[in-house]
N, C-alpha and C positions, 0 to 999 in steps of 0.2 A: 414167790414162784415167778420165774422167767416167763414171759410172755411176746410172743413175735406181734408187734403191733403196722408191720408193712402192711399197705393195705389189697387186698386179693386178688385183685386184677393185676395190681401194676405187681405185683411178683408172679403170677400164671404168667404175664406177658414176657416177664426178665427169664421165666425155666422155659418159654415156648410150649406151656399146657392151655388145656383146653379148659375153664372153668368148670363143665358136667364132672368133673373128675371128684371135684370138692363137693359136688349135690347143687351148685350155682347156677343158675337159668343165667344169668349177664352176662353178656360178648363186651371187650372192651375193642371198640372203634380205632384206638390208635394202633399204629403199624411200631413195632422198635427199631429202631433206627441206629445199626452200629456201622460203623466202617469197614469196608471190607479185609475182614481180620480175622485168620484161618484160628478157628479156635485149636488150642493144644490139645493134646492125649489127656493129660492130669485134668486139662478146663472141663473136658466131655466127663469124664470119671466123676468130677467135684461137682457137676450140673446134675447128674445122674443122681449123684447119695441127696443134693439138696431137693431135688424134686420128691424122692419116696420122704424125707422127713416133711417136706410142707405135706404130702396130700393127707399121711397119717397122722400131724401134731405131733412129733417127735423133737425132744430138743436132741443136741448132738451129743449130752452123757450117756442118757439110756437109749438112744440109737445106736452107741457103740457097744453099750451090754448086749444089746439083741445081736449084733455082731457076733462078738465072742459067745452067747448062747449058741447060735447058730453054726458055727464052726465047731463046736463040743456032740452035737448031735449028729446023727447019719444021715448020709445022703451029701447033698450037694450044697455047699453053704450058700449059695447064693437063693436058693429055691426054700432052704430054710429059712432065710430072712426074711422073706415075703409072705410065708405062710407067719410066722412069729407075729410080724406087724398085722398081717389080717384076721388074727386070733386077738386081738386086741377088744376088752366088751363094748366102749365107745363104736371102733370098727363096726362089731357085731349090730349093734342098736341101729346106726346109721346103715347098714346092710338090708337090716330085717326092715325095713323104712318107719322106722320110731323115731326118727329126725330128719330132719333137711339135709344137715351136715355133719359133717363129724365135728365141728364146735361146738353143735347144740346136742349131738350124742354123750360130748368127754361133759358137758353143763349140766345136764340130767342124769349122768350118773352121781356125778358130783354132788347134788342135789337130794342124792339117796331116794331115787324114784326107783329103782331098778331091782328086782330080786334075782337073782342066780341059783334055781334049785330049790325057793322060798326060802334063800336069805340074802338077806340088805347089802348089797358091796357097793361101795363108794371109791373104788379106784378103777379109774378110767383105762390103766393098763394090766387091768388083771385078764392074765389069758386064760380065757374059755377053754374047754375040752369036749370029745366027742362025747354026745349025751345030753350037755348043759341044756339046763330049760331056761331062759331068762322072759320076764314078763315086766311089766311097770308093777307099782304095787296097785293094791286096792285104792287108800286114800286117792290116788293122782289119775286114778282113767279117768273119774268124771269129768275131769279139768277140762277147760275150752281148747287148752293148747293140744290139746292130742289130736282132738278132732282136726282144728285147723293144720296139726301134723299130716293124717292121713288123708286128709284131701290134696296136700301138696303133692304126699310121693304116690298117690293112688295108679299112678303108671309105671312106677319103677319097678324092673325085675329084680326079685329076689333070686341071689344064687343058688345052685342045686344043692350046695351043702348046706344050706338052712332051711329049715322049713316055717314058714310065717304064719302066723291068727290074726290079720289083723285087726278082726272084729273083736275078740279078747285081748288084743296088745299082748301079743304071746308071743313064742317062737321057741325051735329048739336048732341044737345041732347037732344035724346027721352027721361029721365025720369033718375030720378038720380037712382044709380045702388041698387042692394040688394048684401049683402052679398053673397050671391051663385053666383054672375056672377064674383065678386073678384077673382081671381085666383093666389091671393100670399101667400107664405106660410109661414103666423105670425099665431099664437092664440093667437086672441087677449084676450081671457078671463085671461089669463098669465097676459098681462097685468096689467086687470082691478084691478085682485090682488096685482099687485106691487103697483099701486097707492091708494089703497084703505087700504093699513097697516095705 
């Protein structure tokens, strides 16, 4: 499996993001330093598609299937893409705050900690639907890691499309999300442009 081993900062600093984005308390101290050098139409466009694949662990095969999903479906491709990516169950787990990050959300599903409707999915990009109940299993609540999970994100807001337990490590979802309750910062119309030359 492919694996992006840049290290989180020094690429937040290279898209000009903000690390809360990733679930990361850390500020990096250095300033980037380029010359002043107007970036191009295509550079903004190609900055744009690289920031939504780093926040959500996208490599760029199945970033471009969700692409072409999203252009097959109604509505407005670009608002489809974003909803697709944060239907994502990693997404979800890291939403409902059953991780830190969506590293340690795509890790524990991986891990087969996770049930969907009480049963086992072990893929990080299986998309959720309106209704899905997802929960850890039994064996793993007792685990120290949960705890020490829930006291990290114990102040994170959970979006209005999901609803959280986090005293059961439960959650469901009321309704897949709209654009406006996203709150990451791609445009994706940038995007649609890139892919659409």
């Amino acid at each position: 499996m492919a694996v992006n081993r840049v290290p989180v900062l020094k690429r937040c600093r290279s898209l000009g993001l903000d690390p809360i984005y990733l679930g990361i308390d850390k500020k990096s101290n250095r300033e980037l330093k380029r010359a002043n050098k107007k970036t191009s139409e295509y550079g903004l466009q190609l900055r744009e598609k690289q920031k939504a694949k780093f926040i959500y662990g996208v490599l760029e095969k199945p970033f471009r299937n969700y692409y072409k999903k999203a252009e097959k479906m109604n509505g407005q491709t670009g608002e489809n893409l974003m909803v697709l990516l944060e239907s994502r169950l990693d997404n979800v787990i890291f939403r409902l705050g059953l991780a830190r990050t969506r590293k340690e959300a795509r890790q524990i599903v991986d891990h087969k900690h996770v049930l969907v409707n009480g049963k086992c999915v072990n893929i990080p990009s299986y998309l959720i639907k309106a209704g899905d109940t997802i929960e850890i299993r039994e064996k793993s609540k007792a685990s120290q890691r949960y705890k020490d999970i829930l006291d990290a994100t114990a102040g994170r807001l959970v979006p209005e499309w999901l609803d959280a337990d986090q005293e059961n490590l439960k959650g469901s979802v009321k309704e897949l999300p709209l654009r406006e309750a996203i709150d990451v910062p791609v445009n994706e119309m940038l995007i649609v442009e890139l892919y659409s030359k």
